[in-house]
C-alpha positions as CSV (number, residue, x, y, z in Angstrom):
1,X,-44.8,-22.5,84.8
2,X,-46.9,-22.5,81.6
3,X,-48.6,-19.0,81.2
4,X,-50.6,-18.0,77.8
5,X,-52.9,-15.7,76.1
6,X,-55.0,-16.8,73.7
7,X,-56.5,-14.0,71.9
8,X,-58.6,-13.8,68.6
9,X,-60.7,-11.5,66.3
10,X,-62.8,-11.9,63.5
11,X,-59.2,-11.6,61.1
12,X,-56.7,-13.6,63.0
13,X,-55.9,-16.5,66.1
14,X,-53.0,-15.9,68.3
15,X,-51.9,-18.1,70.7
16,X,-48.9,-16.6,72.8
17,X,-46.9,-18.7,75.1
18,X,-44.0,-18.0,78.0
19,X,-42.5,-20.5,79.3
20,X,-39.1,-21.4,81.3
21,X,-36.5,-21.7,78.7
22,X,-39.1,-20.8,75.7
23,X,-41.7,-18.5,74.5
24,X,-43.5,-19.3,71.8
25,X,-46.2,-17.7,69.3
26,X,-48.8,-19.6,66.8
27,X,-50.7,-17.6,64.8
28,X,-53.6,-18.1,62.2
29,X,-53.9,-15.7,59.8
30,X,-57.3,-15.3,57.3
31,X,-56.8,-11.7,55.8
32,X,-53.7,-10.1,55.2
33,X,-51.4,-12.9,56.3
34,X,-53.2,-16.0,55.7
35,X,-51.8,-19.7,56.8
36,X,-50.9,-21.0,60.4
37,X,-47.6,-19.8,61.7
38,X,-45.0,-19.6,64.4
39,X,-42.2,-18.0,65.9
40,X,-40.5,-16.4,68.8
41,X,-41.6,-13.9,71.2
42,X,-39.1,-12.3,73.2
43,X,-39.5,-12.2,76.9
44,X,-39.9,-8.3,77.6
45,X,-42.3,-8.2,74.8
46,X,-44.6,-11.1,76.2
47,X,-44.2,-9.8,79.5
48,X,-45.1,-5.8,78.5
49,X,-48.4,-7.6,77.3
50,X,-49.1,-9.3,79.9
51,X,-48.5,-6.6,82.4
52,X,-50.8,-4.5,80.6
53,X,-53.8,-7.3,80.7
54,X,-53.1,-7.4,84.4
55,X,-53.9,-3.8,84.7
56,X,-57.6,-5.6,83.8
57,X,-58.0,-7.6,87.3
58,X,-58.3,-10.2,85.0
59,X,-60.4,-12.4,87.7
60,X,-62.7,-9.8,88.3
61,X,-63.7,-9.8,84.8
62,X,-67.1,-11.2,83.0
63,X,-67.2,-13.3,80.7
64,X,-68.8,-11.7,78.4
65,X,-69.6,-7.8,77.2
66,X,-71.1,-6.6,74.3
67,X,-72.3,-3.5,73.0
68,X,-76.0,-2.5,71.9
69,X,-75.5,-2.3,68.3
70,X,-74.9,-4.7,65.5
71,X,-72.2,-5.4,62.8
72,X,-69.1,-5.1,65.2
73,X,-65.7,-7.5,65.7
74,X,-66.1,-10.1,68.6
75,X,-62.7,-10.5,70.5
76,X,-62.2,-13.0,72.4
77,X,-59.5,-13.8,75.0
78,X,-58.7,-16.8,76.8
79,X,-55.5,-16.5,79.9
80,X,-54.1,-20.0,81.2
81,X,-51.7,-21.1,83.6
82,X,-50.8,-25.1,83.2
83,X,-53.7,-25.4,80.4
84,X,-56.3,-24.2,83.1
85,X,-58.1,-21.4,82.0
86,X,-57.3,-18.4,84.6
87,X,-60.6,-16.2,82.8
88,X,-62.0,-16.8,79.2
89,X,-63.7,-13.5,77.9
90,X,-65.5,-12.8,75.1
91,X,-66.0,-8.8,73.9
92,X,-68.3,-7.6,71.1
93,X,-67.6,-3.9,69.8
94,X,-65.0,-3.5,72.9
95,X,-67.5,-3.1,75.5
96,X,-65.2,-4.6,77.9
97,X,-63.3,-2.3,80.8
98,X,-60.5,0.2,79.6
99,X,-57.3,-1.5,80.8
100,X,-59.2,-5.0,79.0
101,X,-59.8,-3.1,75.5
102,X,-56.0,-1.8,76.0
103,X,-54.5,-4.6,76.1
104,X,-56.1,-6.1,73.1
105,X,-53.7,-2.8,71.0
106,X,-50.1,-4.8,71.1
107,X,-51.5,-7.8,70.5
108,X,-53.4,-6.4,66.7
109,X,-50.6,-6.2,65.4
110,X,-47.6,-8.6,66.6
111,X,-47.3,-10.7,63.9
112,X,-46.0,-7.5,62.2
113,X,-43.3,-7.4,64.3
114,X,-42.3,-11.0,64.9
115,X,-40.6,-13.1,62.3
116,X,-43.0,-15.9,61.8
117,X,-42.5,-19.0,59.6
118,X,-45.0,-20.2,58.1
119,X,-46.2,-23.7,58.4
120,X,-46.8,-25.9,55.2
121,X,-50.5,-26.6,55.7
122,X,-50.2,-30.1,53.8
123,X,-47.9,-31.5,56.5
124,X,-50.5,-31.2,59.4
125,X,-53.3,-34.3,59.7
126,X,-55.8,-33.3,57.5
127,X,-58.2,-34.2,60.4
128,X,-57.0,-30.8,62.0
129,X,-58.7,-28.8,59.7
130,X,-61.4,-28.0,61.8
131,X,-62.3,-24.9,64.5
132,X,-65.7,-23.7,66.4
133,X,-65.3,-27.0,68.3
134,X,-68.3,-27.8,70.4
135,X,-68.9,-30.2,73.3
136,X,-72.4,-31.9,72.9
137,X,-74.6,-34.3,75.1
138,X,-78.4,-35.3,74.0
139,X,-79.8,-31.7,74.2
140,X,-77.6,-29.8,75.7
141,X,-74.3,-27.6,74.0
142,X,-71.1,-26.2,75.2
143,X,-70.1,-23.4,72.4
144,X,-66.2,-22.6,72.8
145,X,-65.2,-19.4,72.0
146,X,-62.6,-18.9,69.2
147,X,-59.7,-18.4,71.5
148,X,-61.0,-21.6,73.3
149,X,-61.6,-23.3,70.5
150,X,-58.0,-22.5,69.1
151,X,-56.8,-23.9,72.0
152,X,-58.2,-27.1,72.3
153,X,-57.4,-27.1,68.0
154,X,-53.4,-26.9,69.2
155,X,-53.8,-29.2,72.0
156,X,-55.0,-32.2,69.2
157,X,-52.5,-31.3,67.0
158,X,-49.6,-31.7,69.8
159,X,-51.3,-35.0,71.1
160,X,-50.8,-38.5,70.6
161,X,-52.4,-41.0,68.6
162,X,-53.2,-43.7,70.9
163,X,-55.3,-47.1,70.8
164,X,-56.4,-46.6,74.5
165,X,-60.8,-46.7,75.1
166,X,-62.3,-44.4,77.2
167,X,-66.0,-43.4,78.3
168,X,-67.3,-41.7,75.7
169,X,-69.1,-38.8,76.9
170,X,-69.5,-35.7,74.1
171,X,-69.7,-35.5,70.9
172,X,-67.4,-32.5,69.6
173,X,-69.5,-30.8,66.5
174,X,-66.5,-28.4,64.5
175,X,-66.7,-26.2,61.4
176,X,-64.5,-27.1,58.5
177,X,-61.8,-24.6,58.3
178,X,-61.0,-24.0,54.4
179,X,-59.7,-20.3,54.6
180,X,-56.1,-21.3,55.3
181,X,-55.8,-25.0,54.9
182,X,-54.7,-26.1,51.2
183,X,-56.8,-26.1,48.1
184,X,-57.6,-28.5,45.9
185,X,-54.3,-28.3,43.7
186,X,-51.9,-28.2,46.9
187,X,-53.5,-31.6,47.9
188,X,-52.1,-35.2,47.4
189,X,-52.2,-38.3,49.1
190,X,-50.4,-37.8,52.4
191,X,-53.0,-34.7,53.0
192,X,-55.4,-37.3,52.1
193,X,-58.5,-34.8,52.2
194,X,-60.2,-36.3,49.2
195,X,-64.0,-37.0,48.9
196,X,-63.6,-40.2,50.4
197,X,-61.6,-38.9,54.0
198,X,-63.5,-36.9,55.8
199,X,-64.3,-36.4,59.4
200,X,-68.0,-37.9,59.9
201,X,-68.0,-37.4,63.9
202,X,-65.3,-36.8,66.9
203,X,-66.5,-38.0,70.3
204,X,-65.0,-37.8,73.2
205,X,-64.0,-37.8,77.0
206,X,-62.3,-34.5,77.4
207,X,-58.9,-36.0,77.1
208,X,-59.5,-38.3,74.3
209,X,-60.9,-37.3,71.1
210,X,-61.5,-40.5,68.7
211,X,-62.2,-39.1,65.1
212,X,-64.5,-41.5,62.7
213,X,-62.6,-40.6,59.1
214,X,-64.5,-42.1,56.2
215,X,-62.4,-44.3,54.6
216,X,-59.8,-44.9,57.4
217,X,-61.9,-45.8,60.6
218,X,-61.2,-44.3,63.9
219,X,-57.9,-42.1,65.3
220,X,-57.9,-41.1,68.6
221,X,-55.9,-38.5,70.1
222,X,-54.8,-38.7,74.0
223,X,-54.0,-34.5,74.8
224,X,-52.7,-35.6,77.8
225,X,-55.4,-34.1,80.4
226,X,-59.1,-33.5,80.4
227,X,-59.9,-29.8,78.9
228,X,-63.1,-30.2,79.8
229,X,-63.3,-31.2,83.7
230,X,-60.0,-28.7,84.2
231,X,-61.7,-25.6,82.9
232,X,-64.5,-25.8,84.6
233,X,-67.2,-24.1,85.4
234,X,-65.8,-21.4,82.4
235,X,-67.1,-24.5,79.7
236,X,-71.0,-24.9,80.5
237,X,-73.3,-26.7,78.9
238,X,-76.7,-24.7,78.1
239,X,-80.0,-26.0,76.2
240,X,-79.9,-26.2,72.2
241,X,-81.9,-23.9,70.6
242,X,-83.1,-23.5,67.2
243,X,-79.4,-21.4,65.9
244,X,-78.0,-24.7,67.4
């Protein structure tokens, strides 16, 4: 069994995993402990959190709540079992349910508490420095969510670069990501994130995501199952509108 909470705020990813023989935390920092990290978890810890989201009826939940005021944090949280999303929610100001705001408190704060290494940000593909992944078809959108969005970022970084074809049915829009990735005096030529390598367009299939790098052609990236089809109906598509 694969189970993980995947839960993010306007500072900070998380990704928390427990598995059989491991359990596993990746975290992005943008504030006060900036760069992508990991580390261990250990197993009463993960499971104290996750008893305390279950006090939520996590299936019972919207996805979505907000308050009625402006210039709060968004949270959101994303649960899976076997990479299928079990709920995704998204919370502005902590209008969520009681036992769902609680068990955002032990999370704030982990990566205080864990020891974390840090991961050099020049030795990932340059092509991962990207998040606010969205699926698009003619004119019609599928926003992700950070925490959904984080996911899908760790599924391409773990997948494998393949020469296969597939139907290509989205586009994936992003947002360059330059708050933790390198600066321009860390780079050299194995980052390769120089004027002439940048990512002009990702399409894809759900499974496969085939990246158009100026410079270098295309790299596709096989995750090994379609994020897309198995997280249905939590990613719909909706209408662009003008903020689109």
């Amino acid at each position: 069994m694969n189970d993980s909470i995947v839960d993010t705020k306007t500072d900070y990813y998380k990704i928390i995993k427990s598995k059989t023989r491991e359990r596993e935390v990746r975290f992005i920092g943008t504030t006060t402990k900036v760069g992508f990290y990991e580390g261990q978890i250990p197993k009463e810890t993960f499971l104290q959190i996750e008893y305390e989201f279950r006090k939520a009826n996590l299936q019972q939940l919207k996805g979505e709540y907000a308050v009625g005021w402006t210039d709060d944090e968004t949270i959101s949280t994303t649960f899976c079992r076997q990479n299928k999303f079990v709920n995704s929610i998204e919370d502005y100001g902590e209008a969520g349910p009681d036992e769902l705001v609680w068990g955002y408190y032990p999370l704030r704060y982990l990566f205080q508490t864990l020891e974390l290494k840090r991961i050099d940000s020049t030795k990932l593909p340059f092509y991962l420095n990207l998040h606010y992944f969205r699926f698009e078809r003619k004119n019609e959108v599928c926003v992700l969510t950070q925490s959904e969005s984080f996911l899908l970022w760790n599924y391409l970084r773990k997948g494998s670069i393949v020469q296969n074809s597939f139907d290509k049915k989205f586009n994936l829009s992003f947002v360059r990501n330059y708050i933790w990735a390198p600066s321009s005096d860390e780079m050299d030529d194995s980052y390769g994130e120089k004027s002439e390598n940048k990512v002009r367009s990702i399409v894809s299939d759900g499974r496969h995501y085939a990246f158009d790098i100026e410079g270098q052609g295309q790299r596709t990236i096989d995750i090994g199952f379609n994020f897309f089809e198995i997280n249905l109906p939590f990613l719909q598509f909706r209408e662009k509108n003008e903020y689109d």
